[in-house]
PyMOL Python script that loads the backbone (N, CA, C, O; Angstrom):
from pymol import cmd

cmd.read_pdbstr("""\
ATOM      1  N   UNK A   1     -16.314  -8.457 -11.116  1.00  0.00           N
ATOM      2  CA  UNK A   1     -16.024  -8.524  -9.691  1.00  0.00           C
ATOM      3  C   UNK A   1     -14.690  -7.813  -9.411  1.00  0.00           C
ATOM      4  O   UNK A   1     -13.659  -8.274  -9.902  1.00  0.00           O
ATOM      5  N   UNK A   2     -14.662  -6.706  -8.642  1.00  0.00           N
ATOM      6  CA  UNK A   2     -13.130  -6.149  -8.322  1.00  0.00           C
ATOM      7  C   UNK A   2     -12.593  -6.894  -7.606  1.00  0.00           C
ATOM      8  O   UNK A   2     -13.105  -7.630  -6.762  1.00  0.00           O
ATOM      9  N   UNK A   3     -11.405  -6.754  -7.909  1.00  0.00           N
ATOM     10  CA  UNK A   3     -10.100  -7.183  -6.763  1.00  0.00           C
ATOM     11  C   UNK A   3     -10.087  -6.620  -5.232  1.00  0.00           C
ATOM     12  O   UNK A   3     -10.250  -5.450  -4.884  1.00  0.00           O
ATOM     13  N   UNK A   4      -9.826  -7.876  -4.326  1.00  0.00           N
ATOM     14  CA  UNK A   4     -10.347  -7.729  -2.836  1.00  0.00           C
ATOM     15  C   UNK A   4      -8.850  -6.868  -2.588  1.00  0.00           C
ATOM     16  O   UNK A   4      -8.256  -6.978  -3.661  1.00  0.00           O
ATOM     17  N   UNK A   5      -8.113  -6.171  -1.760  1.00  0.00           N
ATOM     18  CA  UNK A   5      -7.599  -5.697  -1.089  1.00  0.00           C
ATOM     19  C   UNK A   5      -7.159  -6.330   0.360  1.00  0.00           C
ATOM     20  O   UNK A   5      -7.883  -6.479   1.345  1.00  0.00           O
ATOM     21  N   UNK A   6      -5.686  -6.680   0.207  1.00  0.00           N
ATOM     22  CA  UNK A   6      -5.448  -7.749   1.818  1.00  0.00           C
ATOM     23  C   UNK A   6      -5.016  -6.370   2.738  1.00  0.00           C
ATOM     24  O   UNK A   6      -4.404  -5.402   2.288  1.00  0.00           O
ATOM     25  N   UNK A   7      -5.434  -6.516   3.961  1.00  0.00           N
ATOM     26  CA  UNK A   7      -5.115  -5.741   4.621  1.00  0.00           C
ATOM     27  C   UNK A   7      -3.543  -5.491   5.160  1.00  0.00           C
ATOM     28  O   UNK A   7      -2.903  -6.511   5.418  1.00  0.00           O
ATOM     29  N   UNK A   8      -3.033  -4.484   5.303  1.00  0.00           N
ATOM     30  CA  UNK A   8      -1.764  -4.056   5.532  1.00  0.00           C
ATOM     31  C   UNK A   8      -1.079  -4.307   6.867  1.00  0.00           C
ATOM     32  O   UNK A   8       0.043  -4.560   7.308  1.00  0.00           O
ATOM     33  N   UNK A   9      -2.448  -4.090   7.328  1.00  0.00           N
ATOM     34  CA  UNK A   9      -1.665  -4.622   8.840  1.00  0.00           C
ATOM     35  C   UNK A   9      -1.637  -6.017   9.024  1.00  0.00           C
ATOM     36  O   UNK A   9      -0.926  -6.412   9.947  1.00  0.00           O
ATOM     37  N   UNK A  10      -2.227  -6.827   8.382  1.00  0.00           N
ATOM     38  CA  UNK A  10      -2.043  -8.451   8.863  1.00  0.00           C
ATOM     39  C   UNK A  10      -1.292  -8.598   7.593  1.00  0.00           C
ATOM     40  O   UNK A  10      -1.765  -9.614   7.084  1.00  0.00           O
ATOM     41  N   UNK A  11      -0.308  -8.093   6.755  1.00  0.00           N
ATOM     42  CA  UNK A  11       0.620  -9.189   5.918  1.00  0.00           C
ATOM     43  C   UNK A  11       1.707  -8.416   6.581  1.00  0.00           C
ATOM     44  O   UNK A  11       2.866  -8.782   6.387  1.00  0.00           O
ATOM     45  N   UNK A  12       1.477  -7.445   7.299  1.00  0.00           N
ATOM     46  CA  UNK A  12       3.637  -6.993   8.160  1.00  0.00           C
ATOM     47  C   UNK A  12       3.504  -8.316   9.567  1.00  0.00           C
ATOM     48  O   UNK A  12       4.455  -8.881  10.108  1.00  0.00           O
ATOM     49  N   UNK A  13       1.519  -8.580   9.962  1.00  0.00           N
ATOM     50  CA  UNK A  13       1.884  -9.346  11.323  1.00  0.00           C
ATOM     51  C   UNK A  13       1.907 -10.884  11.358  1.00  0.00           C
ATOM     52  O   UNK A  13       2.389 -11.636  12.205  1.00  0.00           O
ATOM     53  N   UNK A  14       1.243 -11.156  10.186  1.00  0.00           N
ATOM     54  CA  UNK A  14       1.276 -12.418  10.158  1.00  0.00           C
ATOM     55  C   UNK A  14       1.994 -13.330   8.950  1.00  0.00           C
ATOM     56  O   UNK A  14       2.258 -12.737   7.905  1.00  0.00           O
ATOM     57  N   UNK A  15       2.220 -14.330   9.027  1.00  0.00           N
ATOM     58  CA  UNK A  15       2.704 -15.571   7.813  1.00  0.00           C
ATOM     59  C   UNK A  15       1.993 -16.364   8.330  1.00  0.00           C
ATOM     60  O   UNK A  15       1.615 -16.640   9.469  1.00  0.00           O
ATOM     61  N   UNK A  16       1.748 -16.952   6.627  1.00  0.00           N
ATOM     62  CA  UNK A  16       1.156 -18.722   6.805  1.00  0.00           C
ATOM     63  C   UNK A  16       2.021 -19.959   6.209  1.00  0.00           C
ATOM     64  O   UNK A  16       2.546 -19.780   5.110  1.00  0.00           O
ATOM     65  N   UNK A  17       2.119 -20.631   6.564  1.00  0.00           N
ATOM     66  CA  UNK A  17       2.514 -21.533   6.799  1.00  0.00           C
ATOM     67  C   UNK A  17       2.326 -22.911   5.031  1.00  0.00           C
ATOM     68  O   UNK A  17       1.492 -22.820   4.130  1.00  0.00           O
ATOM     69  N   UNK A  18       3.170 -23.713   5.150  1.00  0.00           N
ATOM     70  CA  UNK A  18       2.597 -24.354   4.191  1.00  0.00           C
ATOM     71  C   UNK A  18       1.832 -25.440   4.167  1.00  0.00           C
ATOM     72  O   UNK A  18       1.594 -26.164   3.201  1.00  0.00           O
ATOM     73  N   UNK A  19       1.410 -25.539   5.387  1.00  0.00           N
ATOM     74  CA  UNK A  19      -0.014 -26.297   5.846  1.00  0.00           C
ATOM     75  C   UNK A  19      -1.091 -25.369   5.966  1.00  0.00           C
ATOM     76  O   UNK A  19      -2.195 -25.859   5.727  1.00  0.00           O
ATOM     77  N   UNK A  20      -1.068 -24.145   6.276  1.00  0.00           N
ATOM     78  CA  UNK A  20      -2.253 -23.319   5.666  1.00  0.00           C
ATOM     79  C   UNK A  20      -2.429 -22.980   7.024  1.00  0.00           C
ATOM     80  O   UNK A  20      -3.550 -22.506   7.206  1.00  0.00           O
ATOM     81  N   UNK A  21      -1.465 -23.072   8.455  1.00  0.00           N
ATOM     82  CA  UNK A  21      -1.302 -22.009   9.638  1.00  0.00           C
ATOM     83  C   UNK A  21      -1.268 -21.312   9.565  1.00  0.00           C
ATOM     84  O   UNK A  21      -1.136 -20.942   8.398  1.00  0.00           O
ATOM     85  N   UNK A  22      -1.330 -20.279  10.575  1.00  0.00           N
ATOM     86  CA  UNK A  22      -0.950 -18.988  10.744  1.00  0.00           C
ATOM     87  C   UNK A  22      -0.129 -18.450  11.814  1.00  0.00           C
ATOM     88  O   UNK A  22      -0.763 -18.305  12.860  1.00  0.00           O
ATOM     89  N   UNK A  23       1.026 -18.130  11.862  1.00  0.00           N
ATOM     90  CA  UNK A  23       2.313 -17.287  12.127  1.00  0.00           C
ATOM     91  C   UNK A  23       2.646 -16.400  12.901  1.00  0.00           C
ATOM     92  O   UNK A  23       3.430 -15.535  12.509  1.00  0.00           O
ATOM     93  N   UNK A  24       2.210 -16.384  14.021  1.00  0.00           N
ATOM     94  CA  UNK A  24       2.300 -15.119  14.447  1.00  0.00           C
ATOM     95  C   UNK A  24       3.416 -14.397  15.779  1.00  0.00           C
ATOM     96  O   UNK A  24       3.845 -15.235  16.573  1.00  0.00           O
ATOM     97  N   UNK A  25       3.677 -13.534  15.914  1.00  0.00           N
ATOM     98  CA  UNK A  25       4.861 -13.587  17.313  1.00  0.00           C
ATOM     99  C   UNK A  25       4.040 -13.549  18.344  1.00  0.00           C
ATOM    100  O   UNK A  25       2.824 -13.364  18.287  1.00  0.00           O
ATOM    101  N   UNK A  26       4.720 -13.732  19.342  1.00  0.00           N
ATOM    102  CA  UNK A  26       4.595 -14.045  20.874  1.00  0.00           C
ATOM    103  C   UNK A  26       4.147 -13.107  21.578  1.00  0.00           C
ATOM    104  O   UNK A  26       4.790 -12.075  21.770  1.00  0.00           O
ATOM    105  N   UNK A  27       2.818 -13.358  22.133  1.00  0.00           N
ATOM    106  CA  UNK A  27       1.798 -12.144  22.607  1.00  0.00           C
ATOM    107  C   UNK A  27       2.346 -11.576  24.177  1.00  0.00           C
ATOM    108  O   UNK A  27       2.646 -12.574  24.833  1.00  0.00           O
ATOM    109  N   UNK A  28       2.488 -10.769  24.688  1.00  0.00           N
ATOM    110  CA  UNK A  28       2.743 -10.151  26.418  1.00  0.00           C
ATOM    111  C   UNK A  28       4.625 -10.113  26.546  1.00  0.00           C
ATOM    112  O   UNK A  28       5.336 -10.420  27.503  1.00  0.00           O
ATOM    113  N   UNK A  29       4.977  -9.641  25.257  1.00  0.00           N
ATOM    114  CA  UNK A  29       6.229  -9.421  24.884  1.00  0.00           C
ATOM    115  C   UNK A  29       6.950  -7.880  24.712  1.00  0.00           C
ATOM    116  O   UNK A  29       8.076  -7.724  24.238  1.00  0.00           O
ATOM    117  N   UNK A  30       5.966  -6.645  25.251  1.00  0.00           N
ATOM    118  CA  UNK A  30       6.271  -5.490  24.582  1.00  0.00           C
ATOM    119  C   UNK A  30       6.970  -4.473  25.762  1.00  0.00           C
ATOM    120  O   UNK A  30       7.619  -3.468  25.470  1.00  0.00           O
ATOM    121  N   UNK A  31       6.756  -4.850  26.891  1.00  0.00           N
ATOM    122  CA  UNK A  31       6.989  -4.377  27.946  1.00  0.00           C
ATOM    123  C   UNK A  31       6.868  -5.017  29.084  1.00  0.00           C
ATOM    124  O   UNK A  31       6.135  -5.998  28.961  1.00  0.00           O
ATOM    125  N   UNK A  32       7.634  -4.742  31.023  1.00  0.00           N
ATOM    126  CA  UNK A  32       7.514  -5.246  32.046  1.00  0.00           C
ATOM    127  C   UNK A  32       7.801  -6.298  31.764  1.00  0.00           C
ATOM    128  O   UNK A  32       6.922  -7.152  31.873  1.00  0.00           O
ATOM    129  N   UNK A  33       9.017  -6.665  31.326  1.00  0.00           N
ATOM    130  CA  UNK A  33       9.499  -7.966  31.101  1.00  0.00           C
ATOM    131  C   UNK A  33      10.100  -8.250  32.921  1.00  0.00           C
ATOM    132  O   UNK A  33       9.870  -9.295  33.531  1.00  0.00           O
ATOM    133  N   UNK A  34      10.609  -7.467  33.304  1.00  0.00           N
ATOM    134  CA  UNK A  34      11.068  -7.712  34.708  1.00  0.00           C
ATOM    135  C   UNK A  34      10.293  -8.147  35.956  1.00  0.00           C
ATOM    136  O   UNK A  34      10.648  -8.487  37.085  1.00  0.00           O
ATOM    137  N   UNK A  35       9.061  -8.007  35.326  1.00  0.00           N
ATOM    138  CA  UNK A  35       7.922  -8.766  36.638  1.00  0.00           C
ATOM    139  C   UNK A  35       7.960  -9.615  35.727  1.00  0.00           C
ATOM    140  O   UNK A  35       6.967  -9.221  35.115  1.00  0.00           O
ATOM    141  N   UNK A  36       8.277 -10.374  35.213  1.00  0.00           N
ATOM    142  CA  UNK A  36       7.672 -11.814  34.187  1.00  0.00           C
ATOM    143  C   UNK A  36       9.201 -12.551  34.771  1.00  0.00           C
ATOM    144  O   UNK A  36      10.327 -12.063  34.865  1.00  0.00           O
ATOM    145  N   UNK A  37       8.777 -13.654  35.035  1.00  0.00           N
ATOM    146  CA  UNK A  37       9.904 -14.846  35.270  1.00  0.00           C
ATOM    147  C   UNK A  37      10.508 -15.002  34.175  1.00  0.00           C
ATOM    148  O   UNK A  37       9.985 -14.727  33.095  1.00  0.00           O
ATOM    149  N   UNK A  38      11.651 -15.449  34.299  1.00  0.00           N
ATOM    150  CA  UNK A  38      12.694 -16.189  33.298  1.00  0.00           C
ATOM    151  C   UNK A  38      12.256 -17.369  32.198  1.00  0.00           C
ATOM    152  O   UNK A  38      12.519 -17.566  31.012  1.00  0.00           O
ATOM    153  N   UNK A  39      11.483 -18.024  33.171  1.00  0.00           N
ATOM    154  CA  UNK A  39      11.082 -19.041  32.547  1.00  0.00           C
ATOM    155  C   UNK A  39       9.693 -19.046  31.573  1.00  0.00           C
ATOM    156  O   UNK A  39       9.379 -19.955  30.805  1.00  0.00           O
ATOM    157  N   UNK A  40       8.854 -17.629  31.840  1.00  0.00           N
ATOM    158  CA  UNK A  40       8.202 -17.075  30.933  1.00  0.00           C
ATOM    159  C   UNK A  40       8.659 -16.323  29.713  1.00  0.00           C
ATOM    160  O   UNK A  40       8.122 -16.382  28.608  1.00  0.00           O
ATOM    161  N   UNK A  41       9.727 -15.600  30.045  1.00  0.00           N
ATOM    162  CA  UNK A  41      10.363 -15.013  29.016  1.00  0.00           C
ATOM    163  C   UNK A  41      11.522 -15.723  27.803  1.00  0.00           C
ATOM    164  O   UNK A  41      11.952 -15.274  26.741  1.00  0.00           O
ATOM    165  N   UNK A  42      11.739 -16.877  28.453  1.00  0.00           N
ATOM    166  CA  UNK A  42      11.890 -18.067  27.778  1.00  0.00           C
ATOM    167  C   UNK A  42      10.930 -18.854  26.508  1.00  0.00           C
ATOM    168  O   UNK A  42      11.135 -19.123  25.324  1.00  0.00           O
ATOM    169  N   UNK A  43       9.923 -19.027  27.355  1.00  0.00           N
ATOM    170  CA  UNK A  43       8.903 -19.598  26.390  1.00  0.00           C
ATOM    171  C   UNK A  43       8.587 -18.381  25.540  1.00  0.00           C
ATOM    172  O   UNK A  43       8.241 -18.760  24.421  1.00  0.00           O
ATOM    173  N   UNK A  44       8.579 -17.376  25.629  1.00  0.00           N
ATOM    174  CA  UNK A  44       7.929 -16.726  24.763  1.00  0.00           C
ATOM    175  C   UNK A  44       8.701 -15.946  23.577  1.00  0.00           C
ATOM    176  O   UNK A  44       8.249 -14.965  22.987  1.00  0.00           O
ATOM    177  N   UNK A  45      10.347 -16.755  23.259  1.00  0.00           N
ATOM    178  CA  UNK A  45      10.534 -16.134  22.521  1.00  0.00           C
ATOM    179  C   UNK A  45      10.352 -16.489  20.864  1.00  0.00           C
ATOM    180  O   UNK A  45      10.080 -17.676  20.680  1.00  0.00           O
ATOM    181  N   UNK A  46      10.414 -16.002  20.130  1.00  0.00           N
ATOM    182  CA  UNK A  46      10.321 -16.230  18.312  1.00  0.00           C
ATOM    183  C   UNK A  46       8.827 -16.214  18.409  1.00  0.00           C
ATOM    184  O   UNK A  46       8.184 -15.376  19.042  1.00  0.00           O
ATOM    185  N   UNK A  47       8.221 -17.437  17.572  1.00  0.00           N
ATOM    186  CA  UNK A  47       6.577 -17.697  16.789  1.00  0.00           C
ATOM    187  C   UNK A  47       5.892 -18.531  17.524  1.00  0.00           C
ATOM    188  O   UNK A  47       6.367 -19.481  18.145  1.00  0.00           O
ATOM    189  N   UNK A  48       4.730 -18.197  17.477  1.00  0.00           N
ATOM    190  CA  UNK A  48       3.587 -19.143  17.537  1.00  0.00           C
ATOM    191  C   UNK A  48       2.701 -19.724  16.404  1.00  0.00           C
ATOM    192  O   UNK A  48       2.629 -19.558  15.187  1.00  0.00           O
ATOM    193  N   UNK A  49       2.287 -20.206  16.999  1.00  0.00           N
ATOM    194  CA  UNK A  49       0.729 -20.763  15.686  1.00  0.00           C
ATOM    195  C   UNK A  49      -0.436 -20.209  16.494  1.00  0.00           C
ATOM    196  O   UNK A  49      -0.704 -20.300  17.692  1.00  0.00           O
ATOM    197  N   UNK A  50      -1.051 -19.604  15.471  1.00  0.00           N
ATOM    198  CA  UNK A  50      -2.475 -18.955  15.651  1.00  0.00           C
ATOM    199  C   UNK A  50      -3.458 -20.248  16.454  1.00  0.00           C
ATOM    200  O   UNK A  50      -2.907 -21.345  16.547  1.00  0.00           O
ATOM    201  N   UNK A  51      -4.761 -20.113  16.968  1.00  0.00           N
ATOM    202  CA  UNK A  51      -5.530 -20.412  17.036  1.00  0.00           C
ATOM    203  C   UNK A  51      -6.329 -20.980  16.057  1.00  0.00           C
ATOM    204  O   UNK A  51      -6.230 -20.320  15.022  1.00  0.00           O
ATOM    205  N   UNK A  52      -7.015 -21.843  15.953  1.00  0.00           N
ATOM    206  CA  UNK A  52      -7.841 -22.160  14.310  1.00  0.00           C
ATOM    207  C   UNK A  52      -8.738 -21.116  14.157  1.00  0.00           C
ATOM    208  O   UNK A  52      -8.857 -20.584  13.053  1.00  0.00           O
ATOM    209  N   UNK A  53      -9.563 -20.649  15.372  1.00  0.00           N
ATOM    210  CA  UNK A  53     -10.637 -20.045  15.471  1.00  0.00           C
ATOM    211  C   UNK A  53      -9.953 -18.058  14.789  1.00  0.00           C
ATOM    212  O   UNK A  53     -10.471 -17.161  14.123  1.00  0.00           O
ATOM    213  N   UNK A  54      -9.138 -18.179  15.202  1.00  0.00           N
ATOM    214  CA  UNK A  54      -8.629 -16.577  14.735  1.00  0.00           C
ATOM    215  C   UNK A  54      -7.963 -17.003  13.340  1.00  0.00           C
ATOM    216  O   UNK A  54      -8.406 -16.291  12.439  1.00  0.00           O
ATOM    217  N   UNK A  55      -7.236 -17.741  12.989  1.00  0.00           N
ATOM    218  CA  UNK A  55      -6.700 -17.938  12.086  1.00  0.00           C
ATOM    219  C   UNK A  55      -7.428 -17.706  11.037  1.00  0.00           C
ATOM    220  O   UNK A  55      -6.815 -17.201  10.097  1.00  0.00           O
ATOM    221  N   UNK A  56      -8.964 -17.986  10.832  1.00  0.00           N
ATOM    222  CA  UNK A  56      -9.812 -18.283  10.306  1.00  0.00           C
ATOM    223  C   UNK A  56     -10.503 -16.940   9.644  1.00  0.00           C
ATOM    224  O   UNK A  56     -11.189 -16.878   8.624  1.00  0.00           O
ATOM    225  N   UNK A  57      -9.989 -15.564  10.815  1.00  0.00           N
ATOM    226  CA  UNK A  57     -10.366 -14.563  10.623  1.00  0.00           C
ATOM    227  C   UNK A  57      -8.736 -14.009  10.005  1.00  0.00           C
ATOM    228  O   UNK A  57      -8.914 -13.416   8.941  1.00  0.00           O
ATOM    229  N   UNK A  58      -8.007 -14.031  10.198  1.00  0.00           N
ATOM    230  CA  UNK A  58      -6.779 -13.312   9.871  1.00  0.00           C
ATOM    231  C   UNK A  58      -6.601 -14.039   8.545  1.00  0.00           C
ATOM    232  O   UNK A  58      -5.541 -13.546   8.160  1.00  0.00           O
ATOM    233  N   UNK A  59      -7.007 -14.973   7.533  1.00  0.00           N
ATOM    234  CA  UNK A  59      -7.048 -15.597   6.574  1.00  0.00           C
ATOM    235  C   UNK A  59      -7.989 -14.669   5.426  1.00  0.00           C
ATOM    236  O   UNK A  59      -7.718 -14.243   4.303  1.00  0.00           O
ATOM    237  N   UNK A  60      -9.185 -14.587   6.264  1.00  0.00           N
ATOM    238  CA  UNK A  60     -10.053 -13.551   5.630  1.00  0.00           C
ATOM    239  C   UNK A  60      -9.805 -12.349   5.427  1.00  0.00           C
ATOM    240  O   UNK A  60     -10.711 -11.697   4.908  1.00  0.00           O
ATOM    241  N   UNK A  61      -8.323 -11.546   5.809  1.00  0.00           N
ATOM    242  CA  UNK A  61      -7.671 -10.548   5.901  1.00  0.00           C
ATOM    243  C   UNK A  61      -6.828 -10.439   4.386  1.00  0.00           C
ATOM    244  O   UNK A  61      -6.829  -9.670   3.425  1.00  0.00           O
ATOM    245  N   UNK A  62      -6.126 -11.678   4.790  1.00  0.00           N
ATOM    246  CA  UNK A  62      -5.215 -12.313   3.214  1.00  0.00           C
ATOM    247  C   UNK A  62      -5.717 -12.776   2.047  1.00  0.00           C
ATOM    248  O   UNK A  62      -5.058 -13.665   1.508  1.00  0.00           O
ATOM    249  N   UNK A  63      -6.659 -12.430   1.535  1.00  0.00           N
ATOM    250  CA  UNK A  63      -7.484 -13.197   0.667  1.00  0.00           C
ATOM    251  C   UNK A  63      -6.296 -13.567  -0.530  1.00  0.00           C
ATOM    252  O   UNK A  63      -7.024 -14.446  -0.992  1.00  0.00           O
ATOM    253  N   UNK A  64      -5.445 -13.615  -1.154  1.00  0.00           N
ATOM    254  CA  UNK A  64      -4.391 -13.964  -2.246  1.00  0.00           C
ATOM    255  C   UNK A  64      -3.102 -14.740  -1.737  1.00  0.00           C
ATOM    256  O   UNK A  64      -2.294 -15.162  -2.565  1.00  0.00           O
ATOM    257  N   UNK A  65      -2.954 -14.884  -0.696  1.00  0.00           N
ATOM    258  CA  UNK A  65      -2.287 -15.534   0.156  1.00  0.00           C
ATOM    259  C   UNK A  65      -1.817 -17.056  -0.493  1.00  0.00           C
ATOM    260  O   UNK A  65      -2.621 -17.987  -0.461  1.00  0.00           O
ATOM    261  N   UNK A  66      -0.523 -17.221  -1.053  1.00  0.00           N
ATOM    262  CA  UNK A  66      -1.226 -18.550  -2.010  1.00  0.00           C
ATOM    263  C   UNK A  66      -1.398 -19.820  -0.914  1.00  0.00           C
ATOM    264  O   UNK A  66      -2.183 -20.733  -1.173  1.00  0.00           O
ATOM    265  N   UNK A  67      -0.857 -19.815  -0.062  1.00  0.00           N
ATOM    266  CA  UNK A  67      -0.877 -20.671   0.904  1.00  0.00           C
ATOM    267  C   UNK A  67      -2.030 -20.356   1.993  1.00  0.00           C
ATOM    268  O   UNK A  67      -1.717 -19.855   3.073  1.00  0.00           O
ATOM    269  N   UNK A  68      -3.698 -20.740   1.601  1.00  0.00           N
ATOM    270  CA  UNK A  68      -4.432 -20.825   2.903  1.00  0.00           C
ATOM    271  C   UNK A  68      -5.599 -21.150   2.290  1.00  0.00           C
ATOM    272  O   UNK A  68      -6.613 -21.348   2.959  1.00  0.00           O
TER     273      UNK A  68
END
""", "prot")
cmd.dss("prot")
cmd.show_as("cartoon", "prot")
cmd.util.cbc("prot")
cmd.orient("prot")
């Protein structure tokens, strides 16, 4: 059986966690911050936690991941 290959773009975007989450930054962050309230741009700064339902797929990305 060969060795799976984790994809490159989900180990620069994501971390897991040592409960076996997933890590990810704060989505509607890249631009037009000036139409976005204060109090949005507040909440949205540093990490989130994935979704279970995506997590589930971005896991399947990491297959060696020792944590998932």
């Amino acid at each position: 059986m060969p060795k799976l290959k984790t994809k490159s773009s989900a180990k620069k975007r994501f971390k897991i966690t040592s409960k076996g989450k997933v890590v990810m930054a704060q989505a509607n962050k890249r631009h037009g911050m000036i139409k976005r309230s204060n109090s949005q741009i507040r909440k949205q700064r540093g990490t989130t936690i994935m979704s279970k339902q995506d997590s589930k797929i971005v896991k399947s990305y990491m297959p060696y991941s020792l944590r998932g």
